[in-house]
N, C-alpha and C positions, 0 to 999 in steps of 0.2 A: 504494500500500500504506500509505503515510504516513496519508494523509487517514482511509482504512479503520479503520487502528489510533486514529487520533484520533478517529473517531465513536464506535468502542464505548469509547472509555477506557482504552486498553492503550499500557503503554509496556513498549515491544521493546529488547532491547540491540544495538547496530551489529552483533556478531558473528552473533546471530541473521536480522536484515534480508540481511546477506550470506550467510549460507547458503538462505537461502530463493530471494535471487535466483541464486544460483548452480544451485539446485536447479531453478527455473525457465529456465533458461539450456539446462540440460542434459536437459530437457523438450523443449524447443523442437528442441535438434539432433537430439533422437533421432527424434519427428517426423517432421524434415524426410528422416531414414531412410527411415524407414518409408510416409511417404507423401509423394512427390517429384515436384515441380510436376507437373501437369499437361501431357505435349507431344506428345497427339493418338494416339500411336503404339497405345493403343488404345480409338479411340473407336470401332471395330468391336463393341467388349461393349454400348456403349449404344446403337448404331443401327446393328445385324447388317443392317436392310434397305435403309441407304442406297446400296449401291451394288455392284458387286462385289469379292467382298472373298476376297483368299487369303494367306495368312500365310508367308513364306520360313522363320519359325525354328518352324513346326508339320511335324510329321510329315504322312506322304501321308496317313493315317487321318483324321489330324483334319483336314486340310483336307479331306477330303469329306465329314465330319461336317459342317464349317462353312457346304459347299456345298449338302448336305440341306437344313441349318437356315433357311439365307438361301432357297431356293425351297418351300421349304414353307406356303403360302397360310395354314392354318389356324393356326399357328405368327404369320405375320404379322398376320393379323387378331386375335390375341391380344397380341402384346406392347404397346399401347398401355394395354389393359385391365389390365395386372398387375403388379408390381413384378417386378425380375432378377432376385431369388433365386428365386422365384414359375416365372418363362419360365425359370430354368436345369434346375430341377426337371421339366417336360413330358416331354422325352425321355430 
């Protein structure tokens, strides 16, 4: 941010650099809220056709929804072609 400020020619006062990084701080954790590493549990939304797949905390509905979805040929030969909002929309 230093440098940043240095190239256009601005001079910051310390209370302001610390609000800014605190404000950036608190960016960051909320984030990491909101979207929280990555640990597979579901990589079923990006590759519904890899494998058999049935979910313990979906209701019996939707797991045979998910079951349709994953044997439905036409459905598979389309998800490579479209984005997932795209393939959420079909049925």
């Amino acid at each position: 941010m230093n440098q940043y400020l240095e190239e256009l020619g601005k001079v910051v006062s310390e209370n302001v650099k610390q609000g800014i990084t605190e404000h950036h701080r608190q960016l960051q954790n909320s984030f990491e809220e909101y979207f929280p590493p990555n640990n597979n549990d579901n990589n079923w939304m990006r590759y519904p056709f890899s494998g058999s797949i049935q979910k313990e905390d979906f209701s019996f509905n939707e797991n045979e929804q998910l079951i349709d979805t994953v044997n439905d040929s036409v459905s598979m030969h389309k998800f490579p072609t479209i984005s997932l909002s795209s393939f959420g929309q079909l049925n």
